[in-house]
Structure formats: C-alpha cells, structure tokens
C-alpha positions as CSV (number, residue, x, y, z in Angstrom):
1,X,-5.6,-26.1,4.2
2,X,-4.3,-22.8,2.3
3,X,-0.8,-22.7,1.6
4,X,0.8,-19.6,0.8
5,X,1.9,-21.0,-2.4
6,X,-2.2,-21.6,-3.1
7,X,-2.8,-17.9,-2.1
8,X,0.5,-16.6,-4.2
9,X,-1.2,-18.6,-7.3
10,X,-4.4,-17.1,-6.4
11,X,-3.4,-13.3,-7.0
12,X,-0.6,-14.3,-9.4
13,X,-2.2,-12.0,-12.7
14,X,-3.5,-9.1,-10.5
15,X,-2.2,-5.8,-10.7
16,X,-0.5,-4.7,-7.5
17,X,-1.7,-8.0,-5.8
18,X,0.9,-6.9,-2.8
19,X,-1.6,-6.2,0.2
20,X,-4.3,-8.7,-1.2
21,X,-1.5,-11.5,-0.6
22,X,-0.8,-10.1,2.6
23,X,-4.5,-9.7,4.1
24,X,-5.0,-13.5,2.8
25,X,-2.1,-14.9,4.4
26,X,-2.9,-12.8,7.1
27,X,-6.2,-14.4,7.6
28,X,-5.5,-18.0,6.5
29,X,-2.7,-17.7,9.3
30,X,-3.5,-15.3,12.0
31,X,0.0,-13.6,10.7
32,X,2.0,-13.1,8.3
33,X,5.7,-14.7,9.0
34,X,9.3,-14.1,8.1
35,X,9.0,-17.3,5.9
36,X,5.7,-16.0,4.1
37,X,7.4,-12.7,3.7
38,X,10.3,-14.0,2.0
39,X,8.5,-16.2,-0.5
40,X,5.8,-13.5,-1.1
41,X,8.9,-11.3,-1.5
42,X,10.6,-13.5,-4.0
43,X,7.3,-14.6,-6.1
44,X,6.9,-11.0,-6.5
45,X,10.4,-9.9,-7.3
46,X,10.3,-7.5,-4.6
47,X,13.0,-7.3,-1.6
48,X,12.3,-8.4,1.9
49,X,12.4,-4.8,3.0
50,X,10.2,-3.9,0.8
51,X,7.8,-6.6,1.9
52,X,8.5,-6.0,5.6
53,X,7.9,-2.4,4.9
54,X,3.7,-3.0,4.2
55,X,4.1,-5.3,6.9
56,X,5.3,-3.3,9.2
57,X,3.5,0.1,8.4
58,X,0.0,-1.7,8.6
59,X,-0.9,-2.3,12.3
60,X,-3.1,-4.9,11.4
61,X,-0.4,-7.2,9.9
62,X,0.9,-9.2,12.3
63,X,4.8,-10.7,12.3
64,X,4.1,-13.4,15.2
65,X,0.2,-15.3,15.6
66,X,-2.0,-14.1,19.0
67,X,-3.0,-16.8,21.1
68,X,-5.5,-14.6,22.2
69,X,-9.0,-13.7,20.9
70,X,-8.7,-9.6,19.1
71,X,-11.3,-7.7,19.8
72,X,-10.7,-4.4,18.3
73,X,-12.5,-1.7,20.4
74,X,-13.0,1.8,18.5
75,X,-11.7,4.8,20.2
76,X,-12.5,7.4,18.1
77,X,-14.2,11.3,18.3
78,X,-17.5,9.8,17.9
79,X,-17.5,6.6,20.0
80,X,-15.6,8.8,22.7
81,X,-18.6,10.6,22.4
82,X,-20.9,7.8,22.8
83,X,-19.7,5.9,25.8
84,X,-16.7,4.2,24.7
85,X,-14.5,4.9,27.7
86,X,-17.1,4.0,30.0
87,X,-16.2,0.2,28.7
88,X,-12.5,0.4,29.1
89,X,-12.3,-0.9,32.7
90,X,-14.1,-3.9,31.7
91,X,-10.9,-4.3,28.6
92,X,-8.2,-3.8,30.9
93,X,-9.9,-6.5,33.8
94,X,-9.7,-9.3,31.9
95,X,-6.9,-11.2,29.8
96,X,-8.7,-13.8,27.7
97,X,-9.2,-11.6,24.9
98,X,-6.5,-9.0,23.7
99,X,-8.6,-5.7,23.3
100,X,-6.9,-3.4,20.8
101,X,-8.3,0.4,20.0
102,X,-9.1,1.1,16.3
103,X,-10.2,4.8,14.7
104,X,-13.0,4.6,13.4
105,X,-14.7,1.6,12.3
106,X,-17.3,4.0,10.4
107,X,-20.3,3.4,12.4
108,X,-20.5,6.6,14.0
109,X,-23.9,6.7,14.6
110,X,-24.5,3.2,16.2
111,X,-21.4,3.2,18.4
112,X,-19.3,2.5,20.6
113,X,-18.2,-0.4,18.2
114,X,-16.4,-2.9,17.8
115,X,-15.0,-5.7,15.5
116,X,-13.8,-9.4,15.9
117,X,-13.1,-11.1,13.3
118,X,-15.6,-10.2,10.4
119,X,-18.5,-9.6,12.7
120,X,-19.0,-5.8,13.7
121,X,-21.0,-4.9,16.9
122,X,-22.8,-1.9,17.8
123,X,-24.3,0.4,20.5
124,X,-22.0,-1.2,23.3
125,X,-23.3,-0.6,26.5
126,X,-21.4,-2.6,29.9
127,X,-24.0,-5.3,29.8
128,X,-23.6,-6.4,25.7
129,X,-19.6,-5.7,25.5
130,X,-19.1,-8.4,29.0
131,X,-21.3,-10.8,27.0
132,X,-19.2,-10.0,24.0
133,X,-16.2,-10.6,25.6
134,X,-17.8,-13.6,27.5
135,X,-18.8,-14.7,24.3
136,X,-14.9,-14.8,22.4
C-alpha cells in the first residue's frame, strides 16, 4: 500500500510538485485528509493554509472519503444540448452511487458523458446510463 510518505518521495525533485501530490494522494486514498495535508504541508515548507487553499479551491479534492461510488455526470452547453437532462431523474432516484455534474469533460460531440473513475462514457441514452449506474 502507498503511503503518503512513498508519494511525498515520489515527487520530492519536481518543480511545483504541489497538485501532483495532491491528485496522488487523492487517488491512492479516495481523499486527501487533515493529516496528509499537514505532512504534505510540512515536506513542502508550505503552511497548512496554503495547502488547504488547493484543497479547498479544487472541487475534486476531497477533505473526508465517499462511501459511495462518483459518477460525475457532465452538464454542460453541449451535453445540455444532447440529452443530458433527460438522464437526471434516473441520478436523483437512486442512492448507491453519488452523481456529481462536471463542465465539460471535452467530448462534445459524443455526449452526454460521463466519467467514473478513469473510464469515460459516451452517448448516454436512459438505457446505457441505468446499466451504468447498475453497473458501479
């Protein structure tokens, strides 16, 4: 297992290794904690604040881990324009997954779209995006 020492060391000679700490941490975690904050914080000769700041102005940082499955739904212009609010009374029926909107995961073409994890999906219709979320 990844400690946050491991991922400190990792990113130790980097220039500006600040948000390439926290997006490992973040994903070796599922958050990014008080405790990780502080030693990033420290190792970096940085103040807490300054640490909680990124933290805090990046909404996909989190402070506390989800026991939930994330799906993040994208609810912009162009998958407005494709359907995308068609899907939202599936989201808000179910509780097993969190379902959080993004802008724009820059698939314009294909969408609506989403993202879990890694994994992108595209041209969500009812059918795939209940399998989807069947599927998490």
């Amino acid at each position: 297992m990844t400690s946050i020492a491991d991922i400190l060391a990792e990113h130790k000679d980097k220039e500006g290794p600040l948000l390439p700490i926290l997006h490992d941490v973040q994903k070796a975690f599922g958050h990014v904690s008080e405790d990780a904050m502080r030693e990033i914080a420290q190792t970096l000769n940085l103040t807490r604040a300054e640490v909680y700041g990124v933290v805090s102005f990046y909404h996909d940082f989190r402070k506390e881990a989800e026991a939930r499955p994330v799906l993040k739904l994208c609810r912009a212009e162009a998958c407005k324009a494709r359907g995308v609010e068609a899907l939202m009374p599936i989201a808000d029926t179910q509780s097993r997954v969190k379902v959080e909107a993004i802008y724009c995961l820059g698939l314009c073409a294909v969408g609506p779209s989403a993202m879990a994890g890694d994994k992108v999906y595209a041209r969500l219709d009812d059918a795939k995006f209940k399998s989807l979320l069947e599927a998490m």
